[in-house]
KOLKOLTOR-27419 format. One record per residue: x, y, z of N, C-alpha, C in turn; residue number from 1; residue in one letter. Coordinates in steps of 0.05 Angstrom, whole numbers, plus 5000, padded with zeros to 4 digits. Layout:
# KOLKOLTOR-27419
<r <X, Y, Z>, <X, Y, Z>, <X, Y, Z>, NUM, 'A'>
...
//
This chain:
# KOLKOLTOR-27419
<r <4747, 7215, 5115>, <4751, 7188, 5103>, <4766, 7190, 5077>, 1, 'X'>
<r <4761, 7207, 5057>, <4769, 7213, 5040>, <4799, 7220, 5036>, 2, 'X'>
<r <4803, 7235, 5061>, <4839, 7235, 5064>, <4848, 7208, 5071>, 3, 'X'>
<r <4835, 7187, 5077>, <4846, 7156, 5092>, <4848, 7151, 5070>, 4, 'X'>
<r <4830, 7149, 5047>, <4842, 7136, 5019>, <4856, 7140, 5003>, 5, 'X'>
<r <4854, 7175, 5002>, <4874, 7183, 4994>, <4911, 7176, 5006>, 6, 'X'>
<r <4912, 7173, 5023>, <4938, 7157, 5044>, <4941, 7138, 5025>, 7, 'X'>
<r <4926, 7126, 5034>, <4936, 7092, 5031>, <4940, 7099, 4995>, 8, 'X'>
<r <4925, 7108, 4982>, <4932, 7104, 4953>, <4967, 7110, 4953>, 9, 'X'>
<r <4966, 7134, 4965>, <5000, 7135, 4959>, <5014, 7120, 4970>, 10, 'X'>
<r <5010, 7115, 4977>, <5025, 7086, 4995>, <5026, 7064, 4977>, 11, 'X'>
<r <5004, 7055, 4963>, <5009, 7044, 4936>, <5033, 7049, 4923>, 12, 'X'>
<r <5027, 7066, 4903>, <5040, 7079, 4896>, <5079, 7078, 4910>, 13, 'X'>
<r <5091, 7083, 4926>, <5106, 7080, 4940>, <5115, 7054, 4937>, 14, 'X'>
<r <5096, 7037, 4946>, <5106, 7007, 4953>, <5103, 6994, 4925>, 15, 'X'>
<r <5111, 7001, 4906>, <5106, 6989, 4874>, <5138, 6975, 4875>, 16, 'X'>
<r <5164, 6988, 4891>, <5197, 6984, 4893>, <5196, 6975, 4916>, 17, 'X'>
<r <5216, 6958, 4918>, <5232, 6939, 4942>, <5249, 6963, 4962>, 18, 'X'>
<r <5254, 6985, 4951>, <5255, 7010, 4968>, <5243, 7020, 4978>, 19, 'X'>
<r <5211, 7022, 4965>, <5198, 7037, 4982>, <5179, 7021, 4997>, 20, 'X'>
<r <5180, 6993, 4994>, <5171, 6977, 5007>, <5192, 6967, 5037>, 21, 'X'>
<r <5209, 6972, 5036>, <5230, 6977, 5063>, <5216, 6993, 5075>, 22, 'X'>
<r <5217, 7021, 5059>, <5218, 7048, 5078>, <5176, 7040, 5093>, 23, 'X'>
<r <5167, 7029, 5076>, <5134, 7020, 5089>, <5145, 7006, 5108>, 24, 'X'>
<r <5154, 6989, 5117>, <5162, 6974, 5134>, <5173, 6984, 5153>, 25, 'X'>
<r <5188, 6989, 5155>, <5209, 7010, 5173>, <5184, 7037, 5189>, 26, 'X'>
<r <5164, 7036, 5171>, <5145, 7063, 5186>, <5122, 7046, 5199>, 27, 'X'>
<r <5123, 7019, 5199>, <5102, 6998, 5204>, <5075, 7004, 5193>, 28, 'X'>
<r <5072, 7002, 5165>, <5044, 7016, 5153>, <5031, 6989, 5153>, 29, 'X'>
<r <5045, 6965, 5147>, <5029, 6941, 5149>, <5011, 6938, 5170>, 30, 'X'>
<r <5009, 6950, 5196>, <5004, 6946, 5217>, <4973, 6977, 5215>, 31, 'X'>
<r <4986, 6995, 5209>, <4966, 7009, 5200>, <4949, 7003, 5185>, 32, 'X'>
<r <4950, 7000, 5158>, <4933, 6983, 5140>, <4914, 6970, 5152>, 33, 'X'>
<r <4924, 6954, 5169>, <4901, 6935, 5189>, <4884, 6951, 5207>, 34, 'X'>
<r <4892, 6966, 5227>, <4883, 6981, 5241>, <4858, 6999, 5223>, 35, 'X'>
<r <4868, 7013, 5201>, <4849, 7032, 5183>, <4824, 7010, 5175>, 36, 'X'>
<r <4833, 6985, 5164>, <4813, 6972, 5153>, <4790, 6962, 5177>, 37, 'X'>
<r <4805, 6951, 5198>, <4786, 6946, 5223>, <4770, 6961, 5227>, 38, 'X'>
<r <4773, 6987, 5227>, <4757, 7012, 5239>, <4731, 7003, 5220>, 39, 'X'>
<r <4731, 7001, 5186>, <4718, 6997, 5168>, <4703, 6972, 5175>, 40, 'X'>
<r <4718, 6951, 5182>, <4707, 6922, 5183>, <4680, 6925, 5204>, 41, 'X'>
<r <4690, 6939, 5231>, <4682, 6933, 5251>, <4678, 6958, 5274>, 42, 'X'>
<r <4697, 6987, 5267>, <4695, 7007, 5283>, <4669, 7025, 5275>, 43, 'X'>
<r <4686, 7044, 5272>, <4678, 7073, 5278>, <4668, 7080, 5246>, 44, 'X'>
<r <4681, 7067, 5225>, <4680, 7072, 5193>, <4660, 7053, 5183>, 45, 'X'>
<r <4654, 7039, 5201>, <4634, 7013, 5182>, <4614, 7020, 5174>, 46, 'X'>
<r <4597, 7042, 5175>, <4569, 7059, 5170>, <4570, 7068, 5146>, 47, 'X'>
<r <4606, 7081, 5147>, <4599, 7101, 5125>, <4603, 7099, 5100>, 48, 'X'>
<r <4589, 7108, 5079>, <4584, 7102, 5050>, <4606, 7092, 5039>, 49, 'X'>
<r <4637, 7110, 5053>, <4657, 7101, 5035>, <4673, 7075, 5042>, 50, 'X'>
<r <4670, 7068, 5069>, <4678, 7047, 5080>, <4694, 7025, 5059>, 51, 'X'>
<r <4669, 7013, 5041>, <4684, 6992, 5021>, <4709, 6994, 5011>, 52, 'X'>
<r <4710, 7024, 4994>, <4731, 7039, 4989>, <4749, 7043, 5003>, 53, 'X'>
<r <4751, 7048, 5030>, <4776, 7042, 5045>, <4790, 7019, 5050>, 54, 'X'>
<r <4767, 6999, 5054>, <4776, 6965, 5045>, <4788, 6962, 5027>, 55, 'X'>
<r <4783, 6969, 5008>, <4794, 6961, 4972>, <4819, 6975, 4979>, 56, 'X'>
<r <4824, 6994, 4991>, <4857, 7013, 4980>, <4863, 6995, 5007>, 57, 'X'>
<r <4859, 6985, 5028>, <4876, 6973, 5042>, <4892, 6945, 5040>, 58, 'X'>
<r <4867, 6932, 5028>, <4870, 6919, 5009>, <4887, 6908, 4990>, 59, 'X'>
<r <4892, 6925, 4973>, <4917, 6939, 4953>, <4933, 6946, 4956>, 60, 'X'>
<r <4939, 6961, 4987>, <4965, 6969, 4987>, <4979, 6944, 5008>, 61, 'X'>
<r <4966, 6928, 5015>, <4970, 6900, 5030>, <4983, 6883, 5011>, 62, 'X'>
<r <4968, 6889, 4984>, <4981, 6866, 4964>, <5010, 6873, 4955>, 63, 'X'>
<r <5013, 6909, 4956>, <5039, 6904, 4943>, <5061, 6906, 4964>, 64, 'X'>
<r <5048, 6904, 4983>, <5073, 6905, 5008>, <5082, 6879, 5007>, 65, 'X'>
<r <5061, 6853, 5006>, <5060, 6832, 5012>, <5073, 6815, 4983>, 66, 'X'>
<r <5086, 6825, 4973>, <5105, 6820, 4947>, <5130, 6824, 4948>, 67, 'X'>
<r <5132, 6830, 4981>, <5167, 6837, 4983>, <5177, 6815, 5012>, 68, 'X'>
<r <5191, 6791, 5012>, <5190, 6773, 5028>, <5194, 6787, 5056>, 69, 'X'>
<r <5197, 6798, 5059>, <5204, 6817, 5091>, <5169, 6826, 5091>, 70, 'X'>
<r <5151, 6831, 5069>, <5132, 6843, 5070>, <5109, 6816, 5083>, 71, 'X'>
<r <5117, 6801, 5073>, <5105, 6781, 5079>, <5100, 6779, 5109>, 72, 'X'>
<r <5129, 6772, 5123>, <5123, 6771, 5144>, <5114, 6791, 5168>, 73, 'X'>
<r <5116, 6821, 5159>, <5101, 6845, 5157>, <5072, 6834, 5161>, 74, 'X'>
<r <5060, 6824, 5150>, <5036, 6822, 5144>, <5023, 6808, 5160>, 75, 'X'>
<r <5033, 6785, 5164>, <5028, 6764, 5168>, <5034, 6772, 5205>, 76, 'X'>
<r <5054, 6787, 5207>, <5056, 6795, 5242>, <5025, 6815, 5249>, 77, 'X'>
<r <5028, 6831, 5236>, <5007, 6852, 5240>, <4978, 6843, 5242>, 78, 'X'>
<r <4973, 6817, 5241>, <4951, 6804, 5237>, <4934, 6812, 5205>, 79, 'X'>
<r <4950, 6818, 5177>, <4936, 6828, 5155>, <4914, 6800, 5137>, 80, 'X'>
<r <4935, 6775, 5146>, <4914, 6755, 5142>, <4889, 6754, 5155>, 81, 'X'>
<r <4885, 6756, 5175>, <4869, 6759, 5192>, <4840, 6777, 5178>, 82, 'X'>
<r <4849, 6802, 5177>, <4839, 6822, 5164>, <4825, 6824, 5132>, 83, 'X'>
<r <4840, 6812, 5116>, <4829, 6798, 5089>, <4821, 6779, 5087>, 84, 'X'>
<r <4815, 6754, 5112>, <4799, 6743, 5108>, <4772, 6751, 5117>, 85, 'X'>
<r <4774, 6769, 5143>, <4749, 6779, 5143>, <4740, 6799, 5124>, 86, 'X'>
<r <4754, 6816, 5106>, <4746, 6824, 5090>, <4728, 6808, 5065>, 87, 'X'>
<r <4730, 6787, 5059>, <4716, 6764, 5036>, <4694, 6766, 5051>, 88, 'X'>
<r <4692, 6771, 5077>, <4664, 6761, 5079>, <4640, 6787, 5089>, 89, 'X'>
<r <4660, 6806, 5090>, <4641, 6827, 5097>, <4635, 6845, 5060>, 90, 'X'>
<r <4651, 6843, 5048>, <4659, 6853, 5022>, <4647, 6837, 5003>, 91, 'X'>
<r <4620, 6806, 5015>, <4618, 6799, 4989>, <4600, 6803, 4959>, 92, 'X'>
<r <4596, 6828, 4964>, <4585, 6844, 4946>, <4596, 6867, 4931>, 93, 'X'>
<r <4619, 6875, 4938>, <4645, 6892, 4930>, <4664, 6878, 4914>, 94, 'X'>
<r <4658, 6876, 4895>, <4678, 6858, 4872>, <4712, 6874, 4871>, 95, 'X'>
<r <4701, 6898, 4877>, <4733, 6908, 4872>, <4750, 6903, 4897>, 96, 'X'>
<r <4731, 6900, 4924>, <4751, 6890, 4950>, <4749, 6859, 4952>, 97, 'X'>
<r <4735, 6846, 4928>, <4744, 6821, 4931>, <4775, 6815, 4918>, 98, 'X'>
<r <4766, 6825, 4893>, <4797, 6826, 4880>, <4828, 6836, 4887>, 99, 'X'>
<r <4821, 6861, 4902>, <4841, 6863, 4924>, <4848, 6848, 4948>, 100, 'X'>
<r <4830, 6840, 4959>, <4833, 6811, 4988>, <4846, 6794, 4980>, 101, 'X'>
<r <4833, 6778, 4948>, <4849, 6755, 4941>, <4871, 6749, 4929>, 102, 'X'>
<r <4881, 6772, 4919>, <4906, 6780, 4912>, <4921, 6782, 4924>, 103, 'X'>
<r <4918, 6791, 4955>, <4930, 6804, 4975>, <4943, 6768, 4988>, 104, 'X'>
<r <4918, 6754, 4988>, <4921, 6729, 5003>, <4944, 6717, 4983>, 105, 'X'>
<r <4934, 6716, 4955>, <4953, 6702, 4936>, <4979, 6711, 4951>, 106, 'X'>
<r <4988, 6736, 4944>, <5013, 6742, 4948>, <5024, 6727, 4982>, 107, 'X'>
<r <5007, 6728, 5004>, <5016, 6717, 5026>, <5024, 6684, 5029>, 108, 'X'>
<r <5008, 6673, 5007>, <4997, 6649, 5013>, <5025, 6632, 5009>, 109, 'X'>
<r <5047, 6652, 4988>, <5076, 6635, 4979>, <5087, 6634, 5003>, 110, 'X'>
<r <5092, 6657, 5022>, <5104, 6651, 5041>, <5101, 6623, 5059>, 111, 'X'>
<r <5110, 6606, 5069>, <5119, 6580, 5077>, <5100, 6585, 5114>, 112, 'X'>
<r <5110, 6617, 5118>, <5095, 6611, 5154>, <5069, 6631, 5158>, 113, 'X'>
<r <5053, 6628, 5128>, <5037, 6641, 5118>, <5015, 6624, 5111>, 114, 'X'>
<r <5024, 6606, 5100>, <4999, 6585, 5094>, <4979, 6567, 5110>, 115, 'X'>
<r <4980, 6562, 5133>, <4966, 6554, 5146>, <4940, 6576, 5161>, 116, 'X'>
<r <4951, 6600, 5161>, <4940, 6618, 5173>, <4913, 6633, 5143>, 117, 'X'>
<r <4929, 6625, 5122>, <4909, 6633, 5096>, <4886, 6617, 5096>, 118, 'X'>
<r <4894, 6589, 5100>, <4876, 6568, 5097>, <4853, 6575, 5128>, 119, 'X'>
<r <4872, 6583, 5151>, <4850, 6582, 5167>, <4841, 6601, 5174>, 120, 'X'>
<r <4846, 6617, 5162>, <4826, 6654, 5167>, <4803, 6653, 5139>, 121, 'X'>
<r <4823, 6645, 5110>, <4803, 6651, 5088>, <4787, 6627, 5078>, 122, 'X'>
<r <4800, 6607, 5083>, <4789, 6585, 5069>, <4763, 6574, 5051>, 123, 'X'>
<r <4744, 6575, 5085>, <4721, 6571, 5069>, <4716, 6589, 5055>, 124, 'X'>
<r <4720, 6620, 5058>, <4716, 6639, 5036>, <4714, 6632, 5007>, 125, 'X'>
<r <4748, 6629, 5005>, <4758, 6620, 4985>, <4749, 6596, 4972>, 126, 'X'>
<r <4740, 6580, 4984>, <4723, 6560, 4971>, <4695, 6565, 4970>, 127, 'X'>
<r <4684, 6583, 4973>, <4656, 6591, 4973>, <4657, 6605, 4940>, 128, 'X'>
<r <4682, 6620, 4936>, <4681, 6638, 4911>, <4690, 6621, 4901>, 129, 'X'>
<r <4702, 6595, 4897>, <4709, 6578, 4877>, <4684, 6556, 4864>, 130, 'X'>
<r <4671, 6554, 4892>, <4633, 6536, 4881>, <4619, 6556, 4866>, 131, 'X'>
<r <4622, 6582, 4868>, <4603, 6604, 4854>, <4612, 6605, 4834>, 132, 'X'>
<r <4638, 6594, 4825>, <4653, 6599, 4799>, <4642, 6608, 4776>, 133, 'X'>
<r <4630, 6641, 4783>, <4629, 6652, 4762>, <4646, 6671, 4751>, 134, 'X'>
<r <4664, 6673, 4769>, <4680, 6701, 4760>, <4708, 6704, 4749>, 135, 'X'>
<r <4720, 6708, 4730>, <4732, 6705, 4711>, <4766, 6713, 4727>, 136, 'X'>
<r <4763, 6736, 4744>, <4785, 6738, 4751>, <4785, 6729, 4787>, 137, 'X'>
<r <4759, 6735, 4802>, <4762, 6727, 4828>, <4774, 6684, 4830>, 138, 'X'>
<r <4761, 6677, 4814>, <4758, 6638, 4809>, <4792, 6639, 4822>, 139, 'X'>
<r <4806, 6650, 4786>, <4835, 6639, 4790>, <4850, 6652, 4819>, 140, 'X'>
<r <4842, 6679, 4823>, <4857, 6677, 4847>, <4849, 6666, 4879>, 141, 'X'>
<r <4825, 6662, 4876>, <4819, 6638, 4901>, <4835, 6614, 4901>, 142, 'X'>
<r <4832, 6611, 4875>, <4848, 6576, 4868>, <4873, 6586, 4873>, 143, 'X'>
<r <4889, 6602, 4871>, <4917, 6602, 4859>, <4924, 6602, 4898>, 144, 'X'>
<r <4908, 6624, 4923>, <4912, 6621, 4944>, <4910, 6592, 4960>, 145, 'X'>
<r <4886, 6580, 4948>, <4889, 6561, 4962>, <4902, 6533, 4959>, 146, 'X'>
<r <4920, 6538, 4933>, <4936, 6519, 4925>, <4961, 6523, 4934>, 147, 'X'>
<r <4960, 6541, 4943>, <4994, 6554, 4950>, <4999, 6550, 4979>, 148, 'X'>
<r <4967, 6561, 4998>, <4969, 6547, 5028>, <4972, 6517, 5030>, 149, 'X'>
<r <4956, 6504, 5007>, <4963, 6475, 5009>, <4985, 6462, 5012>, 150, 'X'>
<r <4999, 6483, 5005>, <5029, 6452, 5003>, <5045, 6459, 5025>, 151, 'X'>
<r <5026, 6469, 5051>, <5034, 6455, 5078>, <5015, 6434, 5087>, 152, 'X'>
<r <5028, 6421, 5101>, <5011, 6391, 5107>, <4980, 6398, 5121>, 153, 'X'>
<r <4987, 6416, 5146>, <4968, 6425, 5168>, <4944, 6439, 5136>, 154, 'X'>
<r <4958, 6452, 5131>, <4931, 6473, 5104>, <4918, 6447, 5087>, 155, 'X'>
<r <4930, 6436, 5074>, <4930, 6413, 5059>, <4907, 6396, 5082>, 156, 'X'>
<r <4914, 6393, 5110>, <4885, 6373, 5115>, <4868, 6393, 5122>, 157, 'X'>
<r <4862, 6414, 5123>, <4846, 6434, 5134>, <4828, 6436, 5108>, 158, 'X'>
<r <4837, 6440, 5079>, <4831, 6436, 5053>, <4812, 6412, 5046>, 159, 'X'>
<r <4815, 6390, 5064>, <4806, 6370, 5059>, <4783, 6364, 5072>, 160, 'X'>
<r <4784, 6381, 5098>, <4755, 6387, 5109>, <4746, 6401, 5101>, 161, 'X'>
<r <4750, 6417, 5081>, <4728, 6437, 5055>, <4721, 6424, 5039>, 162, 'X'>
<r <4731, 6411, 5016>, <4734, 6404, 4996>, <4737, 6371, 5001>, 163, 'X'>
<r <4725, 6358, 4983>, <4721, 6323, 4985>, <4740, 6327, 4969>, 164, 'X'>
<r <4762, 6305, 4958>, <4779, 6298, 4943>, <4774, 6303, 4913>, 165, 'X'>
<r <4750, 6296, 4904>, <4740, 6301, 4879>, <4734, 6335, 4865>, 166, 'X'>
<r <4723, 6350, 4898>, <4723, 6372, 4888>, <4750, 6390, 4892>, 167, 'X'>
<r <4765, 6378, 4898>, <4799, 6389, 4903>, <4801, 6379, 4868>, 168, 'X'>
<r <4805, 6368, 4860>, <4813, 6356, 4828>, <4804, 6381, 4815>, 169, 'X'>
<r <4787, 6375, 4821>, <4763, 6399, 4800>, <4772, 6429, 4801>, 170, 'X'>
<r <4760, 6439, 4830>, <4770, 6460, 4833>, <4785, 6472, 4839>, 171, 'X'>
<r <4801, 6463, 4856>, <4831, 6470, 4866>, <4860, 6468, 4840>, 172, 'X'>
<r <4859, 6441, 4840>, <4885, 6424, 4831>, <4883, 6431, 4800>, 173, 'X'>
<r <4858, 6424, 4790>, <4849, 6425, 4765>, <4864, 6402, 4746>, 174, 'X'>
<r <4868, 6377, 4755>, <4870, 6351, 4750>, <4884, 6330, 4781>, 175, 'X'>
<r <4892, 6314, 4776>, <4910, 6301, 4789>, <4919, 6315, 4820>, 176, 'X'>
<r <4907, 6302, 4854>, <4921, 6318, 4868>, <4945, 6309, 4876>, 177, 'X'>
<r <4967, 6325, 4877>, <4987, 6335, 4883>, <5001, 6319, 4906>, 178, 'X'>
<r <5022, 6312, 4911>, <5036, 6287, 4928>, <5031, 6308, 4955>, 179, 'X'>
<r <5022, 6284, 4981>, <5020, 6302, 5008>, <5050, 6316, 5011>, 180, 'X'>
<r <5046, 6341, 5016>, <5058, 6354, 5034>, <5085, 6351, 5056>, 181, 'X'>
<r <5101, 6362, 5054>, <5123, 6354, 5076>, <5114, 6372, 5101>, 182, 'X'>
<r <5127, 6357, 5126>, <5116, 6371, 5154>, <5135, 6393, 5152>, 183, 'X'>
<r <5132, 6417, 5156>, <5148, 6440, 5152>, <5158, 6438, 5184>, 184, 'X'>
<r <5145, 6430, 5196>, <5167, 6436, 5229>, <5186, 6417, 5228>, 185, 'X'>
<r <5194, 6404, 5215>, <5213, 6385, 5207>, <5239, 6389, 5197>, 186, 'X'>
<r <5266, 6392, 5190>, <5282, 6384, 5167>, <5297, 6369, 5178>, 187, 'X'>
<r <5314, 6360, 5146>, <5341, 6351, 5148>, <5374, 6354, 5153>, 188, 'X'>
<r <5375, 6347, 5169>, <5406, 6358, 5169>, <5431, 6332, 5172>, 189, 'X'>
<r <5453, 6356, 5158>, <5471, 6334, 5167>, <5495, 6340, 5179>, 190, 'X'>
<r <5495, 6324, 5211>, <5511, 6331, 5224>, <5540, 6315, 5222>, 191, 'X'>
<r <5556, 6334, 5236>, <5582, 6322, 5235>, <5594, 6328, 5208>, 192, 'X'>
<r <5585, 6338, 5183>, <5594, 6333, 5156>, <5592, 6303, 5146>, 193, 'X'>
<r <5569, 6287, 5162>, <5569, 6262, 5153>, <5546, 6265, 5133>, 194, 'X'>
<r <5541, 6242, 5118>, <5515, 6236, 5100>, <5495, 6226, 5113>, 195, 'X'>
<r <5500, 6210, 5140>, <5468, 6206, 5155>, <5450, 6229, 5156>, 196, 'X'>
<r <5425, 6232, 5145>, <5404, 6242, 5151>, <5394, 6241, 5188>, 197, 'X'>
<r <5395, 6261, 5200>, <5379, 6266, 5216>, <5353, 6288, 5219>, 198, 'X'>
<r <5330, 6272, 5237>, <5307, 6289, 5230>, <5306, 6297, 5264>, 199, 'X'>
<r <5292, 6318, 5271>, <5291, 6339, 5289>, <5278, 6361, 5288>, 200, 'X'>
<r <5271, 6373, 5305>, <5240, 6398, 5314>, <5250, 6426, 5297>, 201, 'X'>
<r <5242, 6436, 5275>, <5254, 6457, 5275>, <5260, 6486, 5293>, 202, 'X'>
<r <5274, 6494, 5285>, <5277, 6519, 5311>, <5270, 6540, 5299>, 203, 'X'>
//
């Protein structure tokens, strides 16, 4: 086990550059990452003492992959959302694999075909560590993920079956909420080189 963490640390390490975050990509480690962590979540690793610790470096090295827009969707193919949200809930006694999960999510959550899948793997998580609001660094990055899945429509009403309106102000928004959402399967275009707006399914 000890060599698995040791891996993934360098792999860290590695993926700190948009180079060596290619060359992660290109070797499909995002996809590993998951696989290693599952074993932990749910396999063969979940017994053993170091388990957490393999969570936390998978964790981590999820977040800085997931900081490179190609990494994103890396992530997000490999099922890594998936995986950090079940990590919040098996981890919630591991402060250092919380802080890695929610970081990991932050970073996914900008991506646009990312956010619905944050809201609906982590959500209630994420709103569970925002009612406990005691923790100085886990709070802001729960909030910061689930403000960021919000501003798709689908996350945004999924949010709303968590959170009453008042406690979105509070804890989410932290004043005033935010104008709904545009339908992302949607845009605008304009055909012909004319100025009519036409709307249509995106592809």
């Amino acid at each position: 086990v000890g060599a698995y963490i040791a891996g993934v640390e360098a792999l860290q390490g590695v993926s700190t550059t948009d180079t060596g975050i290619t060359a992660c990509l290109a070797h499909g480690v995002p996809a590993a990452l998951v696989a290693l962590a599952q074993r932990a979540l749910t396999g063969d690793l979940r017994l053993e003492g170091t388990a957490m610790a393999v969570l936390e470096a998978c964790a981590a090295a999820t977040e800085q992959v997931a900081h490179h827009a190609d990494g994103k969707k890396a992530v997000r193919e490999a099922g890594g959302i998936t995986m950090l949200g079940a990590m919040l809930g098996q981890c919630a006694f591991h402060r250092p694999s919380l802080l890695k999960a929610t970081a990991a999510l932050m970073a996914c959550a900008v991506e646009k075909e990312s956010k619905c899948d944050v809201m609906r793997e982590a959500g209630a998580r994420l709103v569970a560590l925002l009612r406990e609001g005691s923790d100085p660094q886990l709070v802001p990055n729960a909030r910061a993920a689930l403000a960021a899945s919000a501003e798709h429509l689908e996350a945004r009403r999924a949010l709303g079956d968590l959170l009453g309106e008042d406690d979105q102000r509070a804890l989410v928004f932290r004043g005033p909420l935010p104008p709904t959402p545009p339908d992302f399967r949607y845009k605008v275009v304009l055909p012909y080189g004319t100025m009519e707006n036409a709307v249509g399914p995106r592809k």
